[in-house]
C-alpha positions as CSV (number, residue, x, y, z in Angstrom):
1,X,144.6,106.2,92.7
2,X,142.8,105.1,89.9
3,X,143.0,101.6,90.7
4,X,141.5,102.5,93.8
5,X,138.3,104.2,92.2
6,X,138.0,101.1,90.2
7,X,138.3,98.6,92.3
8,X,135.7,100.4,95.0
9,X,132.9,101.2,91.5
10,X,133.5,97.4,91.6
11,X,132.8,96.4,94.8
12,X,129.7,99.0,95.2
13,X,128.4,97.6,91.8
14,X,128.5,94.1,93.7
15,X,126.8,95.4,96.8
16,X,124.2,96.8,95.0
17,X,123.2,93.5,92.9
18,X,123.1,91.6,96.1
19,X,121.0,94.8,97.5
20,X,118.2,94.0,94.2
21,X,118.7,90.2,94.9
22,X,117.9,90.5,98.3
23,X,114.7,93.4,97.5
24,X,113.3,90.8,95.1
25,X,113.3,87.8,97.1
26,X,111.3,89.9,100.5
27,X,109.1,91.1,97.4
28,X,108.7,87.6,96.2
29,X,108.2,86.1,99.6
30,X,105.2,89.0,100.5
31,X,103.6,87.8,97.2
32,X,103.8,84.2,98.4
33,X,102.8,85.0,101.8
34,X,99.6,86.8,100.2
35,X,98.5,84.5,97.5
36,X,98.6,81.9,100.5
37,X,96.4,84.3,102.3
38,X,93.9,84.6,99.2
39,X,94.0,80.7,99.1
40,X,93.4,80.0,102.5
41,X,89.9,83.3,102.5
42,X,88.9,81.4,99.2
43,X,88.8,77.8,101.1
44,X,86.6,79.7,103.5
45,X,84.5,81.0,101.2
46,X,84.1,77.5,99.7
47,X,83.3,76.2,103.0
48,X,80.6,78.9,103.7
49,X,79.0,77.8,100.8
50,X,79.1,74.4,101.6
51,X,78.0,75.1,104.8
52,X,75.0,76.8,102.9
53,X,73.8,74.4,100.7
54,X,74.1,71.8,104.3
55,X,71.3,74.4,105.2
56,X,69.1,74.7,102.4
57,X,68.5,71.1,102.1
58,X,67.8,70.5,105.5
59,X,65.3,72.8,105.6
60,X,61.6,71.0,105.6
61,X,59.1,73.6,105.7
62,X,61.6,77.0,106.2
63,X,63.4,75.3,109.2
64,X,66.1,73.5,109.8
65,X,65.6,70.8,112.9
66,X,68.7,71.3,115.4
67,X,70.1,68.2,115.8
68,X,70.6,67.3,112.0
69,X,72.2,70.5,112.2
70,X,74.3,69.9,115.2
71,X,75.2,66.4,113.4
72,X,76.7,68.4,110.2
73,X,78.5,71.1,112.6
74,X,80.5,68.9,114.2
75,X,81.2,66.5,111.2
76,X,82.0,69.6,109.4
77,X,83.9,71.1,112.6
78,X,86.2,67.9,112.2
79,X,84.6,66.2,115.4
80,X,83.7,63.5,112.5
81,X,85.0,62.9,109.4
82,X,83.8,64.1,106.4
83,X,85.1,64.1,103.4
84,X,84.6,68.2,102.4
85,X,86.8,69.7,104.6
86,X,90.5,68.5,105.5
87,X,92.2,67.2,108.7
88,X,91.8,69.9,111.6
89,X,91.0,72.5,108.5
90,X,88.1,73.5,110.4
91,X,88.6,74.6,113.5
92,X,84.7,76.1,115.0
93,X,81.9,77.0,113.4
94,X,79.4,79.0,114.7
95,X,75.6,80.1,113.6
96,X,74.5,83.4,114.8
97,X,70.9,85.0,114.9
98,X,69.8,89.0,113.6
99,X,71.6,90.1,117.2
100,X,74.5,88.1,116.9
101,X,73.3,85.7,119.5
102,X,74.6,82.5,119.5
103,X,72.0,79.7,118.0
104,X,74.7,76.6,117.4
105,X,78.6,75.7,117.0
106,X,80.4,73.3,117.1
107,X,84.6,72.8,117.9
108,X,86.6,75.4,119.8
109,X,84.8,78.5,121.2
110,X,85.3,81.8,120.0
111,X,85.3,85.0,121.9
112,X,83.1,87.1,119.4
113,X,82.9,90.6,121.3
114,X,87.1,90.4,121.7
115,X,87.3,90.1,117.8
116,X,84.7,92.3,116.7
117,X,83.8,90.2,113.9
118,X,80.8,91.2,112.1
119,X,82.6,94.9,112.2
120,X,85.8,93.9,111.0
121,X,84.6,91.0,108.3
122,X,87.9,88.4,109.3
123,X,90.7,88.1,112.3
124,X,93.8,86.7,111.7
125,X,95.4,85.1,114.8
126,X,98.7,83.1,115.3
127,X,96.6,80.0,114.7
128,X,93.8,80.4,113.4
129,X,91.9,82.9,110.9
130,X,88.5,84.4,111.5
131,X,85.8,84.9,109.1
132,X,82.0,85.7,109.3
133,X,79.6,85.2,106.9
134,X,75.8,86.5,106.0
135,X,73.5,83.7,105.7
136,X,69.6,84.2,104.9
137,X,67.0,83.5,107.4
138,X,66.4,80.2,108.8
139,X,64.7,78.8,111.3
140,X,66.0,76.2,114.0
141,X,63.7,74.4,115.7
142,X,63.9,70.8,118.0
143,X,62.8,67.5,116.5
144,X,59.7,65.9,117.1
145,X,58.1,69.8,117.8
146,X,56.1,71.2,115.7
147,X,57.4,74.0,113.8
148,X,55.9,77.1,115.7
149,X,56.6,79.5,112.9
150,X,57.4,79.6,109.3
151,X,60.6,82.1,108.7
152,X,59.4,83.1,105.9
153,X,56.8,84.5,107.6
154,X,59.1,87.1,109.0
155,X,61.4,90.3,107.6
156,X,64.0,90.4,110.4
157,X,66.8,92.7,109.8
158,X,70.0,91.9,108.1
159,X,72.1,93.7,110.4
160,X,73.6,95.7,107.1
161,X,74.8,92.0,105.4
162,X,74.0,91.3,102.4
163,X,72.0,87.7,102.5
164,X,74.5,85.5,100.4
165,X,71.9,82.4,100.5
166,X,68.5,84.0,99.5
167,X,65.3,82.2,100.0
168,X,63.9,79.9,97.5
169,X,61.5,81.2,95.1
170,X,58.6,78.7,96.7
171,X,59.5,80.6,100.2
172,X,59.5,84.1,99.2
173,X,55.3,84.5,99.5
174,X,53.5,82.3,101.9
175,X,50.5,80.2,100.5
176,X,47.4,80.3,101.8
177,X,45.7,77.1,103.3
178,X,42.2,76.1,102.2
179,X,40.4,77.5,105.0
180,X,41.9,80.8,104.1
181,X,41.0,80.0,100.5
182,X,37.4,79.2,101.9
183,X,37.0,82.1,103.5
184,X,37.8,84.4,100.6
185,X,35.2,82.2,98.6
186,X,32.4,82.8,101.2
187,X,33.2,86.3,101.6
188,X,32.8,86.7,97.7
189,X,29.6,85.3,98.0
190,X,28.4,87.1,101.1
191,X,28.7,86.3,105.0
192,X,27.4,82.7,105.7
193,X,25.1,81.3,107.6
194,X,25.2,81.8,111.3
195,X,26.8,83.7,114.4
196,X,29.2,86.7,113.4
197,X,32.7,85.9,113.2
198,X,35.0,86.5,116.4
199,X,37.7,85.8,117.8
200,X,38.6,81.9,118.0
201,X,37.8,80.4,121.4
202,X,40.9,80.9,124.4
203,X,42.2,84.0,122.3
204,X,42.1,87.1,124.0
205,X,40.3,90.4,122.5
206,X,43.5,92.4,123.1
207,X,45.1,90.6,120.2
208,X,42.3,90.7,117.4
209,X,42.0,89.4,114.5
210,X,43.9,89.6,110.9
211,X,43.8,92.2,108.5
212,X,43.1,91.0,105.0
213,X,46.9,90.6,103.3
214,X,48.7,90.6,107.1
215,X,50.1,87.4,107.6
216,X,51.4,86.9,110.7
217,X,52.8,83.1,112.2
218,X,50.6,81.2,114.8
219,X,51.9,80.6,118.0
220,X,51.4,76.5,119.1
221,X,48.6,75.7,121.4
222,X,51.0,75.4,124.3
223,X,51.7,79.0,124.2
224,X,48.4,80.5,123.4
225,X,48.0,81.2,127.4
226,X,51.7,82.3,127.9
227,X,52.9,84.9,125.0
228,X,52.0,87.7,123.2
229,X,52.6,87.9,119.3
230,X,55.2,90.1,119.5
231,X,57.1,88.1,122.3
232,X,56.6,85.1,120.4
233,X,57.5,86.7,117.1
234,X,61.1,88.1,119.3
235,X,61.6,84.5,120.9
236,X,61.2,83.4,117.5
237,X,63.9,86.0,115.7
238,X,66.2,84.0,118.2
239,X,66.3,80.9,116.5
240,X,66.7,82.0,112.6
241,X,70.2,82.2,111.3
242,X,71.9,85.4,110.1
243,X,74.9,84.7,110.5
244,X,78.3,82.0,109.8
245,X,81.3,81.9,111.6
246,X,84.4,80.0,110.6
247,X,88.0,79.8,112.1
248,X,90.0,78.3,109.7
249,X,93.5,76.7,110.6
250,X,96.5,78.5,109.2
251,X,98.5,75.5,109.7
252,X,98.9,75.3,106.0
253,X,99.7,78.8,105.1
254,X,102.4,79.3,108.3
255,X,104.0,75.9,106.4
256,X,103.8,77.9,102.6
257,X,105.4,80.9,104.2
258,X,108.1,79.7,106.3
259,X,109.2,77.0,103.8
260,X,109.4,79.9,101.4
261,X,111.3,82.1,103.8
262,X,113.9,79.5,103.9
263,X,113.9,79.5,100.6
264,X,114.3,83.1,100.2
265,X,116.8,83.2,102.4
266,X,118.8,80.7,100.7
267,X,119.2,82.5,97.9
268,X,119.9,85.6,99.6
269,X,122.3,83.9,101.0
270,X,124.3,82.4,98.4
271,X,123.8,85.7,96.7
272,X,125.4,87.4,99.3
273,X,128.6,84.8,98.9
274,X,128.0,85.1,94.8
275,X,129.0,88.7,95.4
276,X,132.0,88.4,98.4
277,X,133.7,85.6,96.2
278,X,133.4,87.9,93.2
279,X,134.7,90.4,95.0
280,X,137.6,88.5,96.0
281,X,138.2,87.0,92.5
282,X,138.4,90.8,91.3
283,X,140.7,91.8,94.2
284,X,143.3,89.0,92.6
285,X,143.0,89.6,89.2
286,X,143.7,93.1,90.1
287,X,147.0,92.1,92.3
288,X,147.9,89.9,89.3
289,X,147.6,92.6,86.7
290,X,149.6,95.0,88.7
291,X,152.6,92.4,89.4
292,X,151.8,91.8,85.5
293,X,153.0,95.4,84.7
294,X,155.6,95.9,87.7
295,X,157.0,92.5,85.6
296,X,156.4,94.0,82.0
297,X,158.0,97.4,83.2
298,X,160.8,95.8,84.9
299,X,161.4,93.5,82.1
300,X,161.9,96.4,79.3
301,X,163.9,98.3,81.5
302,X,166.2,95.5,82.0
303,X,166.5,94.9,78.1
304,X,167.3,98.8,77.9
305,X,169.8,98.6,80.5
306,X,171.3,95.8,79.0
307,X,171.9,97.4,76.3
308,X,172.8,100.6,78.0
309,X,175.8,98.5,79.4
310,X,177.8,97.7,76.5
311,X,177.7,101.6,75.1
312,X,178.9,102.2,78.8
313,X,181.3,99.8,78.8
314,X,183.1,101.3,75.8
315,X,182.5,104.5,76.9
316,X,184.3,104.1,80.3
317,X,186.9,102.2,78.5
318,X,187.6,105.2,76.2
319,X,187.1,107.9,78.4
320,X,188.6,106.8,81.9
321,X,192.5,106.1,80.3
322,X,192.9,110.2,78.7
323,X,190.9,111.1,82.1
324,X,193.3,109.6,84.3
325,X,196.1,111.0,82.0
326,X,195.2,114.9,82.2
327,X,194.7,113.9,86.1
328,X,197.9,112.7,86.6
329,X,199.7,115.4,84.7
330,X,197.5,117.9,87.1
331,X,199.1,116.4,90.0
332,X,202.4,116.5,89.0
333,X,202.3,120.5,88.2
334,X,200.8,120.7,91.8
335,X,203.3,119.1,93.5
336,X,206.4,121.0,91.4
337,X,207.9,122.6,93.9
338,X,209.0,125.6,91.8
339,X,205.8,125.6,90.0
340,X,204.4,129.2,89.8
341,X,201.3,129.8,93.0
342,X,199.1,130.2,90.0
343,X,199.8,127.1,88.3
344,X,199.3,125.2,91.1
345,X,196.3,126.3,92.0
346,X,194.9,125.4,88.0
347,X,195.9,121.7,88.5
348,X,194.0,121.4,91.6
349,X,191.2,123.1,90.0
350,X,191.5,120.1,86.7
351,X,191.9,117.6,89.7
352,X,188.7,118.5,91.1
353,X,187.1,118.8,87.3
354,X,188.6,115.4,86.7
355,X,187.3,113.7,89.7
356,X,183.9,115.0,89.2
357,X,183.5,113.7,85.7
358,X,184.7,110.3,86.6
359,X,182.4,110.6,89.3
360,X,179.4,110.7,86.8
361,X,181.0,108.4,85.0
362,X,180.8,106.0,87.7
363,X,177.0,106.7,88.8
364,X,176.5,106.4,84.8
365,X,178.4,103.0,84.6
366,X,176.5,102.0,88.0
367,X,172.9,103.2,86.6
368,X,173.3,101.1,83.2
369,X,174.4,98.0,85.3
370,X,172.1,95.3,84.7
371,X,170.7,94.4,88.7
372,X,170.9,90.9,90.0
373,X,168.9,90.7,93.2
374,X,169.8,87.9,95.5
375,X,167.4,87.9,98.5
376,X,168.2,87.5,102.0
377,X,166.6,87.8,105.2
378,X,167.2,91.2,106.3
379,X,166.4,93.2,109.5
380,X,164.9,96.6,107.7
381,X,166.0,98.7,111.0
382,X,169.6,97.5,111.4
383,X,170.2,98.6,107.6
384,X,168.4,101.9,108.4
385,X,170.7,102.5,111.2
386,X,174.1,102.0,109.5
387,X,173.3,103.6,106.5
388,X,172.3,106.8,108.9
389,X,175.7,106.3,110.6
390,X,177.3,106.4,107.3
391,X,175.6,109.8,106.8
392,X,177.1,110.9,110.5
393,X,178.8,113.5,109.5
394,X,176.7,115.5,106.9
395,X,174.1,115.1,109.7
396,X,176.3,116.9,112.4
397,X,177.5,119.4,109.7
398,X,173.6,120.8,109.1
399,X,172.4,119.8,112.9
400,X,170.0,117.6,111.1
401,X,167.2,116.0,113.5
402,X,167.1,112.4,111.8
403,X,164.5,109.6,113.6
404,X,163.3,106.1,113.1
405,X,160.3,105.7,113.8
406,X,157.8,102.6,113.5
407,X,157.8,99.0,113.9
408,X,161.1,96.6,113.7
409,X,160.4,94.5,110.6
410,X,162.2,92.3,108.7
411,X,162.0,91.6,104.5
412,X,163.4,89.7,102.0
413,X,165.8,91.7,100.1
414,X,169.3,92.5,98.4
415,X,171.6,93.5,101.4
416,X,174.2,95.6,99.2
417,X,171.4,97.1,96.7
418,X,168.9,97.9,99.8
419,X,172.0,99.6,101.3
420,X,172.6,101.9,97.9
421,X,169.0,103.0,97.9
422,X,168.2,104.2,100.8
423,X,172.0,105.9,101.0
424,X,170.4,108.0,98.1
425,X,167.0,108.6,99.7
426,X,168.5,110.0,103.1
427,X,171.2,111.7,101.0
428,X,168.6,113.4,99.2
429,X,166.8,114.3,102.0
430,X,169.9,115.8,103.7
431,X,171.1,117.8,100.2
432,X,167.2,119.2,100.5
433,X,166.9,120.4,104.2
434,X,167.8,123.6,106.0
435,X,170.5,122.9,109.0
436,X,168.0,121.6,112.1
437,X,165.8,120.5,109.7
438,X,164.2,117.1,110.5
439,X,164.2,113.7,108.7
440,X,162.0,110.3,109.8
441,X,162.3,106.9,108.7
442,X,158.7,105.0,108.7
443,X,158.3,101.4,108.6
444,X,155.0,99.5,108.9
445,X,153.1,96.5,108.1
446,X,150.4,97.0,105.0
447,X,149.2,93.7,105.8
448,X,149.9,90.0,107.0
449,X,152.8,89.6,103.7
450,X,153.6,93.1,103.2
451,X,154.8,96.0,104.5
452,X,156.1,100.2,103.4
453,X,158.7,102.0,104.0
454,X,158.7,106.0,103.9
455,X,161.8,108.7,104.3
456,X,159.7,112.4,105.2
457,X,161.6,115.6,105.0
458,X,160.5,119.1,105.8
459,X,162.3,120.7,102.8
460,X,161.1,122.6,99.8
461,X,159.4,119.4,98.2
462,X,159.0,118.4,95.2
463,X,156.4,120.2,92.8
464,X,153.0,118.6,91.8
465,X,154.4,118.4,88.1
466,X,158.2,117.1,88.7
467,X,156.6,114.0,90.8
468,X,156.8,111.7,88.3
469,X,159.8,113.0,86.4
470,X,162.1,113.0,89.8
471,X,163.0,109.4,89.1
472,X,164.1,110.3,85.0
473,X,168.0,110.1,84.5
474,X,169.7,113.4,84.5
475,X,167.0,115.1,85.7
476,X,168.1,116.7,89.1
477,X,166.8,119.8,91.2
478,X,169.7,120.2,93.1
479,X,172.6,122.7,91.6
480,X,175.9,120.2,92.5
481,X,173.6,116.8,91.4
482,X,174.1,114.3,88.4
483,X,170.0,113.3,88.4
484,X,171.3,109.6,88.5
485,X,170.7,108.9,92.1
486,X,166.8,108.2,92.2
487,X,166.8,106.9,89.0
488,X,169.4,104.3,90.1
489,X,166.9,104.0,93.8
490,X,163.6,103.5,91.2
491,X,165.6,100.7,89.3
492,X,166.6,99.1,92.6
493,X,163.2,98.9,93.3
494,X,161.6,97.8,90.3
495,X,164.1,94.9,90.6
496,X,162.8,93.9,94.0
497,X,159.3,94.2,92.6
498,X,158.5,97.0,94.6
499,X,156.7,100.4,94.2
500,X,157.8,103.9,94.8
501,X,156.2,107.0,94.5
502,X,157.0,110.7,95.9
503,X,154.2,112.4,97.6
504,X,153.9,115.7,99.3
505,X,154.6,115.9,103.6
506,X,152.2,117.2,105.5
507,X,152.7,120.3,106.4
508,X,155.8,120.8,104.4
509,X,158.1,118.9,102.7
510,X,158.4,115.6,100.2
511,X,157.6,111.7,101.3
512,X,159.3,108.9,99.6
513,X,157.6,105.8,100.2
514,X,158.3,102.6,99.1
515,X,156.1,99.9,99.2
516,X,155.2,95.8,98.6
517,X,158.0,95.0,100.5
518,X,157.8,91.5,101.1
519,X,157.9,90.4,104.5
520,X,160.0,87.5,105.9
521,X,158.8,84.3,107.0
């Protein structure tokens, strides 16, 4: 039982290291799995600024012209290469307005309203990863127009984003031209020469002219007969960017994690066998260390009886010549045939005396007998059977119900000692019963090389205390015993390198079982 407990602390202190091996490497693998994610948002953000910088120096007068932009889109988009971004790195990139209006992209579209982009701040997809960006207020315009407006001109809303690339210090106030600069001279001066000012020719009086400090952008000749200020000033809004979109490949970082999974998983794995073959080397060391013992035990005990023969050697030698003597003269006073009633019936009383002290001197000269087991091929229920058949009559005499039960099996073992110990089992199973008691004989297999062996009773049993002192010479519960017959059975076993060990029945009773019996090839 202790053996037990130690071997199963054992293999639960195994389980749980391979349990912490296997926690740390899913903790390592999310910490790979988000650095890679912080590398792959930082490339965006490096790419954003790029992107940028692309914009501030194309700018010529606050705007940027579209098709230089378009050009650095798709070069940056991959449709070119360039040397700032990686191979397919990129996947779109897309420029949005105050309203989140599309004003240019370039590579594969993006459904903006299904991502929710500008709420959210980033998407991550099976393929791709989704980022948006503020930029500050630029302009887009065509080449070869002139620039209708000057963005800085305007204050269009952020759309609660923080401008990451503010305006240059040169754009934040507009500078007067020198007819403005004129004009504030004159009016310094006083009003010059001529017809009141008005309103410039082919602008209507609806629209007025500007306050003093209100600077507002000049719509082109072309449109002076089609829009308003404030429809030019939306239609302008349109074109200024507020906005960056990238979708980033995740190419890279679905490569970082899953050849870090396998890696993981590798040394889960071989963790996990670490702990089985470690498990399996403890499971023979203890198998070793108990044949170790049953070897040291047996050993000692074999020295002891050794020596335990010669004293009984002499001692039979002295005692069984003036034993046989008195028994003799005790027969020959019983068989006087004018011998006194009386007299005969004392020499059949030292008869009987007699035969029971050379009895135990037998058992005594059999118990200190050194065992030599030869090993045969034996069928375990054929023994069983003529050893209960030997027992036939003690067994009709109480009306003892006596069964084998089990599986037919067949071990390696002494024929005449096998024979002598379980005669002593049953016989003490028989001596321990009430008549119509009951008796079973169990044989299994314990596994694929061994097997058990177990004699059940429904007597009084054995005591908790006396379990391990049943197998002591001389010590006997019985009133007619000599205590020598399981202590002969325990050193029949320990010869065969078995175990025995008496345990209580269930419900009532004592169970003898024997076991690492070896089976037969």
């Amino acid at each position: 039982m202790q053996l037990a407990r130690r071997n199963l602390a054992v293999y639960v202190s195994l389980a749980a290291v391979w349990g912490l091996v296997a926690v740390w490497q899913v903790y390592e693998h999310v910490r790979v799995k988000n650095h890679a994610r912080a590398n792959l948002r930082n490339r965006s953000q490096d790419i954003a600024d790029t992107v940028g910088s692309f914009i501030q120096e194309l700018q010529i007068e606050g705007a940027v012209f579209s098709d230089r932009l378009q050009r650095a889109l798709d070069r940056l988009a991959g449709v070119r290469t360039n040397e700032l971004t990686r191979s397919g790195e990129v996947l779109s990139v897309l420029l949005l307005n105050a309203t989140n209006d599309l004003v240019a992209k370039a590579g594969n579209p993006i459904d903006l309203e299904q991502k929710d982009l500008l709420r959210e701040g980033e998407h991550w997809g099976p393929r791709s990863l989704i980022i948006a960006y503020p930029v500050a207020g630029v302009s887009v315009r065509h080449e070869g127009v002139t620039n209708p407006i000057s963005p800085f001109l305007l204050d269009p809303p952020t759309n609660g984003m923080r401008p990451r690339f503010p305006p240059r210090r040169d754009e934040r106030r507009p500078e007067r031209d020198a007819s403005s600069n004129a004009l504030e001279r004159t009016s310094s001066e006083g009003p010059p020469p001529g017809p009141p000012p008005g309103p410039p020719p082919g602008r209507s009086e609806r629209e007025g002219r500007p306050r003093d400090g209100e600077f507002r952008p000049r719509r082109p000749w072309f449109v002076r007969g089609f829009l308003t200020d404030a429809e030019f000033q939306a239609l302008a809004q349109k074109r200024e960017i507020h906005g960056l979109v990238l979708a980033m490949s995740t190419d890279a970082y679905q490569a970082v994690c899953q050849q870090d999974l396998r890696l993981r998983f590798f040394i889960t794995f071989f963790a996990a066998i670490s702990a089985i073959g470690s498990g399996l080397a403890w499971r023979n060391v203890a198998k070793s260390s108990q044949l170790q013992l049953r070897l040291v035990r047996a050993s000692e005990l074999n020295t002891h009886l050794k020596e335990m023969n010669v004293a009984a050697a002499g001692l039979a030698h002295e005692t069984r010549n003036p034993l046989n003597i008195i028994r003799g003269l005790a027969q020959m006073l019983s068989k006087m045939p004018n011998a006194p009633v009386e007299t005969q019936e004392k020499s059949r009383e030292i008869i009987n005396e007699a035969d029971k002290v050379a009895g135990q001197l037998n058992e005594f000269i059999n118990y200190s007998r050194p065992r030599e087991v030869r090993r045969s091929k034996l069928v375990l229920g054929s023994v069983v059977n003529e050893v209960i058949r030997a027992l036939g009559y003690d067994l009709e005499e109480k009306k003892i119900d006596l069964r084998v039960i089990g599986e037919s099996l067949s071990i390696e073992a002494d024929d005449q000692l096998l024979r002598q110990a379980l005669f002593n089992l049953l016989l003490n199973a028989v001596q321990a019963v009430e008549p119509g008691g009951e008796i079973r004989v169990f044989a299994a297999r314990r596994n694929a090389a061994e097997a058990v062996l177990e004699i059940r009773d429904d007597g009084p049993g054995v005591p908790a205390e006396r379990r391990t002192e049943i197998f002591k010479p001389y010590f006997t519960t019985h009133k007619t015993g000599t205590g020598l017959g399981l202590a002969v059975v325990q050193q029949i076993v320990l010869a065969h390198g078995w175990e025995i060990e008496c345990l209580p029945n269930v419900p009532k009773g004592a169970l003898f079982r024997i076991s690492h019996l070896k089976l037969a090839a």
